[in-house]
C-alpha positions as a Markdown table, in Angstrom:
| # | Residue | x | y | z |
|---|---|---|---|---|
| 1 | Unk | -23.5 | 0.1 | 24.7 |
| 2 | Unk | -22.1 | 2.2 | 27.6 |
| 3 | Unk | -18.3 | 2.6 | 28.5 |
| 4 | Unk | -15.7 | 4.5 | 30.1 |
| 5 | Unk | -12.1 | 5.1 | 28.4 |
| 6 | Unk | -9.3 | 7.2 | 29.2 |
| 7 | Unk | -8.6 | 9.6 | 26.7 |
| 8 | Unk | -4.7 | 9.2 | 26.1 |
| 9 | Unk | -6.1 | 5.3 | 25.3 |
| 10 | Unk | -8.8 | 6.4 | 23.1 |
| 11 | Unk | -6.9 | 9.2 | 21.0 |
| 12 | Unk | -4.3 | 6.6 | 20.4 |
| 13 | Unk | -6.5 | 4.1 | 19.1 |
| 14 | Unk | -8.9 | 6.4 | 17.0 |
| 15 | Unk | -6.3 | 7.9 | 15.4 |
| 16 | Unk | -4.7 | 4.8 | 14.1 |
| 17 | Unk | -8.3 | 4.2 | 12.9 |
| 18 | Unk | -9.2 | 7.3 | 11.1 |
| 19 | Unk | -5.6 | 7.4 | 9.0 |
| 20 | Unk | -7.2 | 4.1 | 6.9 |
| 21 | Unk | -10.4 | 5.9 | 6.7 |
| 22 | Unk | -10.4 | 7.3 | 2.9 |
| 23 | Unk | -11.8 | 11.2 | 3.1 |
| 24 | Unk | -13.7 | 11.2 | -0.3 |
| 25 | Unk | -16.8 | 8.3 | 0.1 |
| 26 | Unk | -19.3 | 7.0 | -2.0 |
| 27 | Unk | -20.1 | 4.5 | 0.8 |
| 28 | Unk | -21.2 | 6.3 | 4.0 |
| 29 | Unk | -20.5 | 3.3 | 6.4 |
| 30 | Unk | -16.3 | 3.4 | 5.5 |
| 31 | Unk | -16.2 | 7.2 | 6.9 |
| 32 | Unk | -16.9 | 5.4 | 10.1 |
| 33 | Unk | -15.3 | 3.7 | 12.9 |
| 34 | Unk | -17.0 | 0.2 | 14.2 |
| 35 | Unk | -16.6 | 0.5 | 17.8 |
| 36 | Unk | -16.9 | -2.9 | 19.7 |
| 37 | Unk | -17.0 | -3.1 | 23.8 |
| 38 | Unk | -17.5 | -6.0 | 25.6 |
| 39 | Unk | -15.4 | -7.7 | 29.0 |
| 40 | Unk | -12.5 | -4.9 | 29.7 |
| 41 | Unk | -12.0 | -3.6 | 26.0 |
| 42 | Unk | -12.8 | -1.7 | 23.4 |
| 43 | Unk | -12.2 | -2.5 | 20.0 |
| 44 | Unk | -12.4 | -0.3 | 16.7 |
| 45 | Unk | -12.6 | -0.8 | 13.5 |
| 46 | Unk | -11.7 | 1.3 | 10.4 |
| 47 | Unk | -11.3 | -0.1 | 6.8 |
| 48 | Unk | -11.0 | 1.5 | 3.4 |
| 49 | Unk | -12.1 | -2.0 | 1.5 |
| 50 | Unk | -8.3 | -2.3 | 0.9 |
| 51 | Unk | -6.8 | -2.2 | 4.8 |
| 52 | Unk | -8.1 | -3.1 | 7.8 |
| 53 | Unk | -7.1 | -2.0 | 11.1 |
| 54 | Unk | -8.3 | -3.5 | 14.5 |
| 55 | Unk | -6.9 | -1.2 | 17.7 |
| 56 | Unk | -7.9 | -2.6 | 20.8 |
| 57 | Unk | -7.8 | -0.4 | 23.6 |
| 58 | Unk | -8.8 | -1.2 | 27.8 |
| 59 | Unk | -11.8 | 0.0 | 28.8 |
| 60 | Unk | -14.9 | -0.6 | 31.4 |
| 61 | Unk | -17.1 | -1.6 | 29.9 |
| 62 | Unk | -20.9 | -0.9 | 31.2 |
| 63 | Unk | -23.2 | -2.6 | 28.5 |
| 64 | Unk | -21.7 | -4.4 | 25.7 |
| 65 | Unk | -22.8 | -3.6 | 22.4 |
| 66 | Unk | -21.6 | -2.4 | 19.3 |
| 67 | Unk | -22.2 | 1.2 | 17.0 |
| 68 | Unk | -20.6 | 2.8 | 14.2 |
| 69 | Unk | -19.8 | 6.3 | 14.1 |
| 70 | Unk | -17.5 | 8.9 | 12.1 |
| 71 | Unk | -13.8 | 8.0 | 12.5 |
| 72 | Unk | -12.7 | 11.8 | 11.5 |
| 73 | Unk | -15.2 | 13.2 | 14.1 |
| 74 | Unk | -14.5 | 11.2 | 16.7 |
| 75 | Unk | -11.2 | 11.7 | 16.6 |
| 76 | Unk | -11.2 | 15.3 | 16.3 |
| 77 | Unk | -13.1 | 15.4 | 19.0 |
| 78 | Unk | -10.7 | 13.1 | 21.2 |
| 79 | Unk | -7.9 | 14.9 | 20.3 |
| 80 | Unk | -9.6 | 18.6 | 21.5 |
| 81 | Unk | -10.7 | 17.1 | 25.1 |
| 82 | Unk | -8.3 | 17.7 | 28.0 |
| 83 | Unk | -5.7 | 15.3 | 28.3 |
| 84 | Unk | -6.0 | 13.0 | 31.3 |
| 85 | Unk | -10.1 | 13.5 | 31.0 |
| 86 | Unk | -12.3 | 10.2 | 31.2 |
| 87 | Unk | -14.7 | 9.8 | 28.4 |
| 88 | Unk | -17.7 | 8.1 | 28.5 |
| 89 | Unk | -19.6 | 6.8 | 25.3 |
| 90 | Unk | -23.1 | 6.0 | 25.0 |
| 91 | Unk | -25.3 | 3.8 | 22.5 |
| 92 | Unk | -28.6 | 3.3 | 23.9 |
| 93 | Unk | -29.2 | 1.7 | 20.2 |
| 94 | Unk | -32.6 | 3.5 | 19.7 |
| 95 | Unk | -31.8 | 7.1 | 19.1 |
| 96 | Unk | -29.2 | 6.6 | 16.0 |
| 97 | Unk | -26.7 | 9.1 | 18.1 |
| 98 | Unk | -23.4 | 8.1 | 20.1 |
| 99 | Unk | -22.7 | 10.3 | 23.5 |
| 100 | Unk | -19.7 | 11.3 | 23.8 |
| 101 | Unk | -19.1 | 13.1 | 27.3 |
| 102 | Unk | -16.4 | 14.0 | 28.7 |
| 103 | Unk | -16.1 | 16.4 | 32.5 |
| 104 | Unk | -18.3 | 19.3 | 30.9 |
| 105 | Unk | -18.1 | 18.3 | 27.6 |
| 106 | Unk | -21.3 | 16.4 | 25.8 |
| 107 | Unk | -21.9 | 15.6 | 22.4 |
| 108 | Unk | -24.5 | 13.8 | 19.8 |
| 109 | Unk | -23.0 | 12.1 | 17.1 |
| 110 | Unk | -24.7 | 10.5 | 14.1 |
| 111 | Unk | -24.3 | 6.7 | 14.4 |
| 112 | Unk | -25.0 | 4.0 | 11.2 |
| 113 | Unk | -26.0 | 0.2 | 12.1 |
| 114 | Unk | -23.0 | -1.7 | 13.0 |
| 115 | Unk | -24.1 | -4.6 | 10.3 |
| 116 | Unk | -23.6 | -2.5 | 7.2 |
| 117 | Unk | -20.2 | -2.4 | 8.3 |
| 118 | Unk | -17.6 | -4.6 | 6.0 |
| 119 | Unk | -15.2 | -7.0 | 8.2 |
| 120 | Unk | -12.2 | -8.1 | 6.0 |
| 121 | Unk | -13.0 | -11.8 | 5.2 |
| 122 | Unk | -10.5 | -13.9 | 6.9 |
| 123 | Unk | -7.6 | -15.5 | 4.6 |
| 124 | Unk | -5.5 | -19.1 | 5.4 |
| 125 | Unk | -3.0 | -17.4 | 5.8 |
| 126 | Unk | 0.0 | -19.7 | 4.3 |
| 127 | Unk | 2.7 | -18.2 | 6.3 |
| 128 | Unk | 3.3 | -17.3 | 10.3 |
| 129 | Unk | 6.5 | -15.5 | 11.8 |
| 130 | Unk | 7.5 | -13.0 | 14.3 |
| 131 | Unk | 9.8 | -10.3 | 13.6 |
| 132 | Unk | 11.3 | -7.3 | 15.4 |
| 133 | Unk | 9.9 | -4.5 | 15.2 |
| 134 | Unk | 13.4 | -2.4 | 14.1 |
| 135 | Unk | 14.0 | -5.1 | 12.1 |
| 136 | Unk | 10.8 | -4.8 | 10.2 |
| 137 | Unk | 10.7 | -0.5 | 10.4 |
| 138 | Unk | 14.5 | -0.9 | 9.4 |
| 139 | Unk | 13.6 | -3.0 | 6.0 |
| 140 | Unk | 10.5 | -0.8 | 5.0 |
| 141 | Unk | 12.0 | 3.1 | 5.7 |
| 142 | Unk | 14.8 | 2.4 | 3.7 |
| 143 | Unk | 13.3 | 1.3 | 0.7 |
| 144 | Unk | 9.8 | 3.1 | 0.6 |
| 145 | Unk | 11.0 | 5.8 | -0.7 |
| 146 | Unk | 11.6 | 4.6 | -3.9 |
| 147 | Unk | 7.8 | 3.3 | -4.4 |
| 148 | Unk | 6.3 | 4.5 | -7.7 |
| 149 | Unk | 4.0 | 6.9 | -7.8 |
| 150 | Unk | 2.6 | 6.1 | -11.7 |
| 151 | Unk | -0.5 | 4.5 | -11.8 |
| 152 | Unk | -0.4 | 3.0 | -14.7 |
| 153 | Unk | 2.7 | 0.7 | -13.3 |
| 154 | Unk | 0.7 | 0.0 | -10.3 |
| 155 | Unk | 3.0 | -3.3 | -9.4 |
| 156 | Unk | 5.5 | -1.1 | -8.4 |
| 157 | Unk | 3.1 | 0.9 | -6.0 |
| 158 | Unk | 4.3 | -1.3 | -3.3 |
| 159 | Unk | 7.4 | -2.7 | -1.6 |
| 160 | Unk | 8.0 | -5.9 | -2.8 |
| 161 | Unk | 8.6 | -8.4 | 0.6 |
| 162 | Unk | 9.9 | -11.6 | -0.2 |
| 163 | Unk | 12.1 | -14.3 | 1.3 |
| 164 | Unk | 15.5 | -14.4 | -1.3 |
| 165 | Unk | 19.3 | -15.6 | -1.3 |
| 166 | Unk | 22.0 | -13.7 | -0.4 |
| 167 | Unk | 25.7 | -14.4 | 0.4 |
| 168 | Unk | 25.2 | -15.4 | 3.6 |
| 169 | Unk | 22.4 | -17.5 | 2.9 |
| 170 | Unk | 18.5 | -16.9 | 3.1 |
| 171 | Unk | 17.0 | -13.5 | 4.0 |
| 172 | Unk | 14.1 | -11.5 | 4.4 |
| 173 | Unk | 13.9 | -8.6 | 1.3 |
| 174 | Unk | 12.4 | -5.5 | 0.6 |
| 175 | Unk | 12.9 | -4.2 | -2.2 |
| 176 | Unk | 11.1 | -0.7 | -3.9 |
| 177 | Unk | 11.8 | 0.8 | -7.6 |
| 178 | Unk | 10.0 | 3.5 | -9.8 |
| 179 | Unk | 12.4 | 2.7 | -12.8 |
| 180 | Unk | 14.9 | 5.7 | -11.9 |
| 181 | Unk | 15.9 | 4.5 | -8.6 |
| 182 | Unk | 15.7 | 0.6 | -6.6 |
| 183 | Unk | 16.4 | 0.3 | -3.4 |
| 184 | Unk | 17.3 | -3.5 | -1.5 |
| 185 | Unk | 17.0 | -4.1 | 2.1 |
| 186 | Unk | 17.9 | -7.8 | 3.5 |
| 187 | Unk | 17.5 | -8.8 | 6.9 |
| 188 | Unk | 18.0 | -11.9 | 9.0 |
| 189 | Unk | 15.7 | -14.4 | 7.8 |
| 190 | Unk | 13.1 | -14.9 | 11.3 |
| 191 | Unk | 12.0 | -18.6 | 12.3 |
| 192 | Unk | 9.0 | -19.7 | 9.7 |
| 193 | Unk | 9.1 | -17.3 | 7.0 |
| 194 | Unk | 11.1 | -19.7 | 4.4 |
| 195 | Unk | 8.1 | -20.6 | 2.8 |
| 196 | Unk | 6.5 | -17.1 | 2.4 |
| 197 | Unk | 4.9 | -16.6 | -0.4 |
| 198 | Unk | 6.5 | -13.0 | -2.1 |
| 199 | Unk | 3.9 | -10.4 | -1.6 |
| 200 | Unk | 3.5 | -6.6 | -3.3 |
| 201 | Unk | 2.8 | -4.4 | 0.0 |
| 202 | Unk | 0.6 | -1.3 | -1.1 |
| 203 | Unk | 2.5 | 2.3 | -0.2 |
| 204 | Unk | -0.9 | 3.2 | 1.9 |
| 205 | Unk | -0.1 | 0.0 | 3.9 |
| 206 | Unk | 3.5 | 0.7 | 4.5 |
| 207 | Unk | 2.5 | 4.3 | 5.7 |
| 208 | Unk | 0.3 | 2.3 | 8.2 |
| 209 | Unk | 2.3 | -0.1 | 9.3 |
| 210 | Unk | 5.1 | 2.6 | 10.1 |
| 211 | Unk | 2.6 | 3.5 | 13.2 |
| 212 | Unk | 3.0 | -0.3 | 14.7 |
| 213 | Unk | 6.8 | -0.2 | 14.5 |
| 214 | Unk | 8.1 | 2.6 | 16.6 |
| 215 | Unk | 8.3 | 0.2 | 20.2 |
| 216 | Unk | 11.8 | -0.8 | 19.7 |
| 217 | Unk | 10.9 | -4.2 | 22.0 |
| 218 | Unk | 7.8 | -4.9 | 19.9 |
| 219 | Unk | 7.7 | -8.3 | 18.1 |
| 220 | Unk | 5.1 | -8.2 | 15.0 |
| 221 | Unk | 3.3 | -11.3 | 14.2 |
| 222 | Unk | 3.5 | -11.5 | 10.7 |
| 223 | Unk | 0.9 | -13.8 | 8.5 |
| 224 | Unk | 1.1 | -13.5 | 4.6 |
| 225 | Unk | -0.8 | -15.4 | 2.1 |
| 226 | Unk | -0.8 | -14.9 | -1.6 |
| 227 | Unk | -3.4 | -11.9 | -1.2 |
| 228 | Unk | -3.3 | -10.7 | 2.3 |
| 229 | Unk | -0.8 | -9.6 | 4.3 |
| 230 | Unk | -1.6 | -8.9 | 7.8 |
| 231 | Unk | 0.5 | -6.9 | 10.8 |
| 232 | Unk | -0.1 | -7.9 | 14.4 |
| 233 | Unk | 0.9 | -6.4 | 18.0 |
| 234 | Unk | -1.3 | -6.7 | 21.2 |
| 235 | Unk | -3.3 | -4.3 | 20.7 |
| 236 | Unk | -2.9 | -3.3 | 16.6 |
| 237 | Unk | -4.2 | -5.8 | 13.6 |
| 238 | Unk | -3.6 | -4.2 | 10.4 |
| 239 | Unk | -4.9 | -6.4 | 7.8 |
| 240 | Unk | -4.2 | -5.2 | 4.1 |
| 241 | Unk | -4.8 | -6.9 | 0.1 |
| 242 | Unk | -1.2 | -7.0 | -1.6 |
| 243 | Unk | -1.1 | -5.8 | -5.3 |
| 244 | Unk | -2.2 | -7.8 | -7.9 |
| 245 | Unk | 0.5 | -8.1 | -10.1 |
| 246 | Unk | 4.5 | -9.2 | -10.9 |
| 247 | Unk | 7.3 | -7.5 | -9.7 |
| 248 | Unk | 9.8 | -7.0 | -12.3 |
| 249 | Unk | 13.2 | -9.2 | -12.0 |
| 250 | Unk | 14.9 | -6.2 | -10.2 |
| 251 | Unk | 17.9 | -8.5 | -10.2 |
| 252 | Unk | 18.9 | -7.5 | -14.1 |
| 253 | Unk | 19.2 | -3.6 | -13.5 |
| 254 | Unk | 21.6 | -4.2 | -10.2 |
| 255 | Unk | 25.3 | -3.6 | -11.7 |
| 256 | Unk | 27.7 | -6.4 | -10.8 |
| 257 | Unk | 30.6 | -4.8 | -12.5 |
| 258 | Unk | 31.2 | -0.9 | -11.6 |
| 259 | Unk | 34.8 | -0.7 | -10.6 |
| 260 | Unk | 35.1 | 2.5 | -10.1 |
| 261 | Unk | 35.2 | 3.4 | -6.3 |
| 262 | Unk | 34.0 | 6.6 | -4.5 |
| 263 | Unk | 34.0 | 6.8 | -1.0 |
| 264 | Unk | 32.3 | 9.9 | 0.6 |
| 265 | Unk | 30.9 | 11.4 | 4.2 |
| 266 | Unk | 27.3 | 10.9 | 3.8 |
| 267 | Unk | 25.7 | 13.9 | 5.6 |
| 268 | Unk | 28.8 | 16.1 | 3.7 |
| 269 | Unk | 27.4 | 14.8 | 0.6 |
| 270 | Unk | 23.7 | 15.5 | 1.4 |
| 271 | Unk | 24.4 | 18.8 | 2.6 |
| 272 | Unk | 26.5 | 19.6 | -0.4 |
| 273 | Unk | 24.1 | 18.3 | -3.0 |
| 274 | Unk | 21.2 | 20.5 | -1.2 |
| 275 | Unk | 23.0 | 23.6 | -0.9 |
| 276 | Unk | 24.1 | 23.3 | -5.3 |
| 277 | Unk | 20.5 | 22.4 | -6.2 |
| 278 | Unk | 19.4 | 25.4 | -5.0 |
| 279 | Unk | 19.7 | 27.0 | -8.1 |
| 280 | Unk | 18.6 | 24.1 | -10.2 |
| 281 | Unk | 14.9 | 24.6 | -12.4 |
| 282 | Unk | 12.7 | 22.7 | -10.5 |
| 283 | Unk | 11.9 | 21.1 | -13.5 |
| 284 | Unk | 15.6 | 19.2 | -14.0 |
| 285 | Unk | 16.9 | 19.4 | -10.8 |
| 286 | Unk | 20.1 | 17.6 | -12.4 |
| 287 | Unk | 23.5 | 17.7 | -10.9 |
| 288 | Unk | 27.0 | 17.1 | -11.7 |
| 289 | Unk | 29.5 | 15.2 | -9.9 |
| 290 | Unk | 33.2 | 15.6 | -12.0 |
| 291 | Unk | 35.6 | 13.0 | -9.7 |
| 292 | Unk | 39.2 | 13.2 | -10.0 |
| 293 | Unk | 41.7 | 11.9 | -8.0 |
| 294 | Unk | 40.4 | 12.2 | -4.4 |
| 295 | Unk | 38.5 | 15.4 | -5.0 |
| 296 | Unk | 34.9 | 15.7 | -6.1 |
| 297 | Unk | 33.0 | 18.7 | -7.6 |
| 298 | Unk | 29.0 | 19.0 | -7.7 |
| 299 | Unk | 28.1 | 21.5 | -9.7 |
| 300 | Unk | 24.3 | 23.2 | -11.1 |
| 301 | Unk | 24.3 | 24.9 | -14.3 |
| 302 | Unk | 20.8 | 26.2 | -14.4 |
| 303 | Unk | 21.3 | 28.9 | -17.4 |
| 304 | Unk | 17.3 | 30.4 | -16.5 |
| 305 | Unk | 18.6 | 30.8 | -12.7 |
| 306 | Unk | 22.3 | 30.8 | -12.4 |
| 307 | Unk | 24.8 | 28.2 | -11.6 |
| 308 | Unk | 26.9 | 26.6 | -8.0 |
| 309 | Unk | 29.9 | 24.5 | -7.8 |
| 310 | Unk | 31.1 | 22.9 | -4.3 |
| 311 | Unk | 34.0 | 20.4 | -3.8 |
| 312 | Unk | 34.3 | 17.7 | -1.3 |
| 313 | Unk | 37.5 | 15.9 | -0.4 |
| 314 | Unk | 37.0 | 12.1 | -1.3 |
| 315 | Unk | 38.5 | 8.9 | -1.7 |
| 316 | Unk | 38.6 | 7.9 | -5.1 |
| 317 | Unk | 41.6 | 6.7 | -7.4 |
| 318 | Unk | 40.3 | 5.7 | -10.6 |
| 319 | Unk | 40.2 | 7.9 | -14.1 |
| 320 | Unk | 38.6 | 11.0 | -14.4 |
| 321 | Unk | 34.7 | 10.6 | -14.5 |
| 322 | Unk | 31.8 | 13.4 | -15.4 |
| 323 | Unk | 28.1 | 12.0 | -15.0 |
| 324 | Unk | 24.8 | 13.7 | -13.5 |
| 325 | Unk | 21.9 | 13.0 | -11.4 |
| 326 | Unk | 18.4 | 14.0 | -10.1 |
| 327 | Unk | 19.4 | 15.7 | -7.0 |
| 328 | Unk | 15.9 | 14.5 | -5.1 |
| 329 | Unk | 17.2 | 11.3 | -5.5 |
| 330 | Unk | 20.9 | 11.4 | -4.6 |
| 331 | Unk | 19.9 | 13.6 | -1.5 |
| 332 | Unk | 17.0 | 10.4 | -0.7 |
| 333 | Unk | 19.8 | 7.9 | -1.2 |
| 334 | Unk | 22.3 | 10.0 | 0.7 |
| 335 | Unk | 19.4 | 9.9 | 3.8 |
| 336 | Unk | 18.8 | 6.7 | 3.8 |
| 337 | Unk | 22.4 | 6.4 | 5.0 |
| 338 | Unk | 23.3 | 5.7 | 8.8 |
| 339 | Unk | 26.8 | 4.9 | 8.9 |
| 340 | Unk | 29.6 | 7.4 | 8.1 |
| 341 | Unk | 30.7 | 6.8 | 4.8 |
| 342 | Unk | 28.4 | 6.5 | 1.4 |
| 343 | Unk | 30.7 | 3.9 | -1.0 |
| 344 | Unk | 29.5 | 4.8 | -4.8 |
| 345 | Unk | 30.2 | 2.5 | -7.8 |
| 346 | Unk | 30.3 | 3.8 | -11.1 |
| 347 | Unk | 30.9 | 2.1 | -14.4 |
| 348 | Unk | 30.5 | 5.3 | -16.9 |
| 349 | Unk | 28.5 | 8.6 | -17.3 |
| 350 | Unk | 25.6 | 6.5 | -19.0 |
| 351 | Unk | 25.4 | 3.1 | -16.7 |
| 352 | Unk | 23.4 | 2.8 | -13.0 |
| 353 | Unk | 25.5 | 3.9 | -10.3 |
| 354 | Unk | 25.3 | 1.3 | -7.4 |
| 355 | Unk | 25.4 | 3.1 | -4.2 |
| 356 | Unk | 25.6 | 1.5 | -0.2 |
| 357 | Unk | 26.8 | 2.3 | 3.1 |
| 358 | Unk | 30.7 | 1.5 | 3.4 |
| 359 | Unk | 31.0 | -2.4 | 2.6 |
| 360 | Unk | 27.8 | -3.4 | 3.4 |
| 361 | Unk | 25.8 | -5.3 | 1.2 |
| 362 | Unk | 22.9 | -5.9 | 3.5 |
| 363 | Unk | 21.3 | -2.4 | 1.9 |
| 364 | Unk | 21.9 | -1.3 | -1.4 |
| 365 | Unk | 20.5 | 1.4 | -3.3 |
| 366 | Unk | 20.6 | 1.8 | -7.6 |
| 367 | Unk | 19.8 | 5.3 | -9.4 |
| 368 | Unk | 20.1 | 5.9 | -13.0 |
| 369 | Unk | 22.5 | 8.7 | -14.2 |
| 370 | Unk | 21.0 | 12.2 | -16.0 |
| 371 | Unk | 22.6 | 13.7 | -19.2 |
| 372 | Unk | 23.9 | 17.0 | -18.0 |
């Protein structure tokens, strides 16, 4: 194998590669890259048995062949050469070492036979679409952040994608929980997806995919079968396994009938809640919001560390409420907010609090209150 690559091309592709690539191996082959050249591309291939991700970058290619080598190395290397620099790689398939020269620059690397290399089996995949790629990055950044962390609930590791009703008809969902906070995200349903099958995407996967999504002009080819969801752009295939498991009916713990009504700047209220929890203990982090008529007060009584009180001006007209939170996940819920105004629903001081941005329903967000 012999080719040429610029190295903005390379870096760019490499590094997509060497994020799947899991640093702690038992298997020596998944620390490596499977680089692929033939016609006018090169193609590489990282996979942590889990995801899969296919970057295809244009190259000249010399000699086709194929070699695998360190996805971690290569890339550090890559990223150290002088930008603009043409790299060369050579496999002359005998030695066991990859060239990698670039101007005055030469290195050796260990290489292991391309054939030990695992390729994702391909699924029937039961489902095709396209969707926009702000459309997609929109539904998965504003509800990743509520992905579990415990393992032992591993079904909610994921963001759970699935094709559901809503008032104005069918739409795509995301929707994330770890049992304290749930976040839904609709969007337009695209052409094709109404049969999708609903599908548990891993948080490693979302993390991935994030990388596809930042061309605002990109269209994502989306496949999804009952275990395999897979990610597609020109150049990018990110194949990944969906969680085994049930998502819990997240419908039962969204309130349908808080009446009470706060409306509230949402970078004031972000800023606010930091600058109280300052003193919080780490360990409780809880805040208190006491609402009167149009007048809010958060306040920290952390008796180990002192105690803060700020008040915002607010809309609000209903009866005097007291009722606390975490404040990581008020200030998360308060960022995930673009529009001006954060609308809160309360019922009482010990039911969820439904929170969205102004009247729209298209994005909701649910935390569960703290005694304070």
């Amino acid at each position: 194998m012999k080719l040429s690559i610029e190295r903005g091309a390379l870096l760019k592709a490499v590094s997509q590669a060497q994020s799947v690539v899991e640093r702690r191996n038992t298997i020596p082959i998944l620390a490596n890259v499977l680089i692929e050249a033939e016609g006018d591309q090169a193609q590489f291939r990282a996979t942590d048995l889990d995801i899969e991700v296919v970057d295809k970058a244009p190259a000249k290619v010399e000699r086709a062949g194929a070699t695998t080598v360190s996805a971690v190395t290569l890339h550090e290397i890559v990223r150290k050469l002088p930008e603009g620099a043409l790299v060369t790689l050579v496999d002359d398939g005998t030695s066991g070492r990859l060239t990698v020269a670039a101007g005055r620059s030469n290195f050796a690397l260990a290489t292991l036979p391309k054939e030990d290399f695992p390729v994702m089996a391909t699924a029937e995949y039961a489902c095709n679409f396209a969707a926009r790629a702000p459309e997609l990055r929109r539904l998965f950044d504003k509800s990743k952040f509520a992905i579990s962390t415990e393992e032992t609930r591993y079904y909610l590791n994921g963001v759970y994608m699935h094709v559901s009703e809503s008032d104005g008809g069918k739409v795509l969902r995301c929707v994330a929980t770890d049992g304290h906070r749930l976040a839904r995200v609709d969007a337009d349903l695209p052409e094709g997806a109404a049969d999708m099958p609903g599908v548990i995407v891993p948080r490693k996967t979302v993390g991935e995919l994030r990388k596809l999504l930042d061309d605002d002009e990109a269209q994502i080819a989306v496949s999804v079968s009952e275990t395999k969801v897979r990610f597609a752009t020109p150049e990018i295939v990110l194949t990944s396994k969906v969680i085994d498991g049930t998502f819990p009916d997240y419908t039962r713990v969204i309130p349908t009938g808080n009446t009470r009504k706060l409306e509230v700047d949402a970078s004031d209220f972000a800023r606010a809640v930091d600058r109280v929890a300052t003193v919080s203990s780490e360990r409780s982090r809880a805040v208190k919001l006491t609402l009167d008529e149009d007048r809010l007060v958060l306040s920290v009584n952390a008796p180990d560390s002192g105690n803060a009180e700020e008040e915002l001006a607010v809309a609000y007209g209903d009866e005097r409420l007291e009722i606390g939170f975490n404040a990581k996940y008020l200030l998360e819920i308060a960022n995930q907010i673009d529009r001006e105004n954060a609308t809160f629903l309360f019922n009482s001081a010990g039911d969820p609090t439904l929170v969205r941005e102004g009247n729209d329903t298209s994005a909701i967000y649910v935390v569960m209150p703290m005694r304070v």
